[in-house]
Phi, psi and omega in degrees: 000147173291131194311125163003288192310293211271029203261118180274335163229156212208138173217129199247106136287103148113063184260025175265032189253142200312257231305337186285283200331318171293312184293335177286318173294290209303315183296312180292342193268319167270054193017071157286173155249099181268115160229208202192164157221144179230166175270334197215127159298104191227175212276341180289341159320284171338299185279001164279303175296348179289343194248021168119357202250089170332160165196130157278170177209007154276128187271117181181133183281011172256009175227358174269155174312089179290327166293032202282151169251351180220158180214096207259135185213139186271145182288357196263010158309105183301138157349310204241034171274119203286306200296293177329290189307335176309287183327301175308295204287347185231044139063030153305135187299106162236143195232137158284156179308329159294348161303307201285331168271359165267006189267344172285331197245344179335352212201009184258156149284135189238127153292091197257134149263125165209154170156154150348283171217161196107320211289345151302315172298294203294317201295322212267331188269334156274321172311298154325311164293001199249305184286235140040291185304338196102353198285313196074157197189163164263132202218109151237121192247171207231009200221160144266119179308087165339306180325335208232339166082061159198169173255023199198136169206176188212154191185150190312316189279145201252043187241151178230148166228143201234079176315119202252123188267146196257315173315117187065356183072015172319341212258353169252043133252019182270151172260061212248132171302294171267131165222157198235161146212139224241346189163129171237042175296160181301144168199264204248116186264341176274033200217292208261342185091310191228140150260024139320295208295338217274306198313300157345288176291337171311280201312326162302300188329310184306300189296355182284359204299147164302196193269135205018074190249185168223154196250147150203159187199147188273178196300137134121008193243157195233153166127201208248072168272111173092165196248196158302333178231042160226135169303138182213124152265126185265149171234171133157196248268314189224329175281117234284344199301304170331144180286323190230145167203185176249153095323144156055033176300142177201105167287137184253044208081028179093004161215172186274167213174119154198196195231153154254173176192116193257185227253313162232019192205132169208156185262098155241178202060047163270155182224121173251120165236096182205139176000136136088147180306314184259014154257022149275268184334302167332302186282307184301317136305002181288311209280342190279330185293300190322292143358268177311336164294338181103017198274153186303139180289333192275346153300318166313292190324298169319281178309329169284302206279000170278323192286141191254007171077234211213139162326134136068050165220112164037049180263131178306112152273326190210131186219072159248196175296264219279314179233160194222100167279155149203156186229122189218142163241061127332133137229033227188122166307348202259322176290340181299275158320336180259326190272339150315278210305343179271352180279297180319301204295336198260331180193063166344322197243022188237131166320122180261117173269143170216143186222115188237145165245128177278114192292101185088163168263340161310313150304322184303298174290355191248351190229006173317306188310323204269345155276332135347305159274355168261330180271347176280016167295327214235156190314314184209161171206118152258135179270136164251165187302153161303135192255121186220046161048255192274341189239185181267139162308171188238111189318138193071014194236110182219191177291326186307346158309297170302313218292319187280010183255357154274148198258335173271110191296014166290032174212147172240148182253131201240181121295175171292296184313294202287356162262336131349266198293001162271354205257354180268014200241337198255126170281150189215140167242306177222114185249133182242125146240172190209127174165165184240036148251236175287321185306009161275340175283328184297009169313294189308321192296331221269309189306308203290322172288341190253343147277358163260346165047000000 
């Protein structure tokens, strides 16, 4: 195959996925000829083709790019995909998306995020301060920035920041000078089997850091993170054990107010404003990477108190006294859970509803009790059907699995439709939705009905 730089056209199956869709912008922005295929049209689909980029939504070998010279593909792409198998069978150069981006930074300083949950926010948050500060980075996220509205920007200085994905073990094609990890739970089991083996591949990654680089990872996580001669830093929310942790948490209206604070070094009177307890935590590595670059404290400040968070991560739709939307893709019981209990703690005196969709029927089965104990957090919960992406059902596994391992007698199992028509019959105070399928189109609908109220 021909070296990267020298490939003139590029073809993406499945290319509305946050991580294709960067790499796909990233090929356009450095005037390739980029096309696609999506199984679903959607608005990051839309905004792609706005920016130049065909894209189909028929899987059918009479519309993919026959003269692609490169063919880029997501695992999560079924097997018995007619375009894929075309490719395969006619001996085109294909690469997974994790191939193709350690093969871009192969030659870059790289930020790598990687963990369960957290590593979009944290990722979306130092490329911003990077960005923002004047430093500058190449950025591929795994979120959309609000700041910026894209998940992907380029810029001259020869730092990349990446959201290092765990999924398929992509992330141990990565190189990375700095690597952060953020959390290691059991999560796609249907990869690793165990949550051993999850563990495993995090504790390989910490060894990928290059020679005198640096790890950071948050308080509390166990096992043989990183080699002897990489600087390893601990974070976390509160707890002094840590090398960097926050002080002086003080919620302002639904945002934050604290100090960091390392061992010969602190910020204080940073103001974050966006949503929950663990985007403190969050921002304090962030702002501790930024650091160690060496960017101006008063720059960190500026740029944090700038940042507008990340699409559907504890994002504010309606922020008034008496109602409150927020929209999160939790989906992993531990995300579950931080994103309830910090919206109650942040607005205490409002009935809290969550309306969750469960993501895969695999997950649905390997983690019910524990979702079961993060939605029993909340007031009332409507379940929509399992949304389920890559896979075929699994005989006995629906939503009524979690619902019936909950103790809180506030839930229902809802449709699309009949959660509409419940939400025009109902006063609503603080709503959540949640989930990593489709239940982001229900957003508007859902804002429109609870602003005419």
């Amino acid at each position: 195959m021909k070296d990267i730089k020298d490939i003139r056209k590029i073809y993406f199956i499945g290319i509305g996925g946050i991580g294709m869709s960067a790499l796909a912008r990233y090929f356009k922005f450095h005037g390739k000829e980029v096309a696609g295929y999506d199984k679903t049209e959607t608005a990051l689909t839309r905004q792609l083709v706005s920016e130049g980029i065909p894209i189909h939504y028929e899987d059918s070998i009479s519309l993919l790019e026959k003269d692609a010279e490169m063919v880029v593909y997501t695992p999560a792409i079924p097997k018995d995909s007619e375009e894929l198998a075309f490719f395969r069978n006619n001996g085109y150069p294909i690469l997974k998306r994790s191939e193709v981006l350690g093969a871009i930074t192969n030659s870059s300083f790289n930020i790598c995020v990687a963990g369960t949950h957290g590593k979009t926010t944290i990722t979306t948050m130092i490329a911003h301060i990077l960005r923002h500060s004047g430093y500058g980075c190449n950025a591929f996220l795994g979120g959309i920035a609000v700041n910026y509205n894209s998940n992907y920007w380029s810029d001259e200085r020869n730092v990349c920041v990446v959201e290092a994905d765990e999924y398929d073990r992509s992330f141990l094609k990565l190189s990375p000078d700095v690597a952060l990890i953020t959390a290691m739970d059991a999560d796609h089991l249907d990869i690793y089997g165990t949550e051993l083996e999850v563990r495993n591949a995090f504790m390989e990654f910490s060894r990928r850091v290059k020679e005198g680089g640096l790890l950071m990872s948050k308080w509390g996580l166990t096992g043989e993170l990183g080699r002897s001669d990489t600087k390893h830093l601990t974070y976390s929310l509160t707890d002094k054990r840590a090398e960097v942790h926050a002080e002086s948490i003080t919620a302002l209206n639904g945002s934050y107010q604290f100090d960091v604070v390392m061992k010969d070094w602190s910020l204080r009177g940073v103001y974050l404003n966006m949503g929950g307890m663990h985007n403190v935590e969050n921002v304090t590595a962030a702002i501790t990477v930024a650091h160690t670059l060496g960017i101006e404290d008063d720059r960190i400040k500026l740029a944090v108190a700038a940042f507008r968070g990340v699409k559907r991560r504890f994002e504010y739709i309606i922020k008034e006294d008496r109602l409150v939307f927020i929209d999160d893709y939790a989906h992993h019981p531990e995300e579950l859970r931080a994103l309830i209990s910090s919206a109650r703690q942040l607005f205490a005196d409002l009935k809290c509803t969550v309306i969750f969709q469960p993501h895969l029927f695999s997950r649905t089965r390997d983690f019910a009790d524990g979702f079961a104990q993060s939605l029993d957090l909340a007031d009332e919960v409507w379940i929509l059907p399992v949304y389920p992406a890559r896979e075929l059902p699994l005989e006995g596994v629906t939503s009524r699995l979690i619902a019936d391992k909950m103790t809180n007698p506030n839930r229902k199992m809802v449709g699309k439709d009949e959660l509409i028509s419940l939400l025009k019959q109902k006063k609503m105070e603080l709503v959540i939705t949640s989930g990593a399928g489709d239940i982001d189109m229900l957003v508007g609908p859902i804002r429109d009905i609870l602003k005419a109220g």
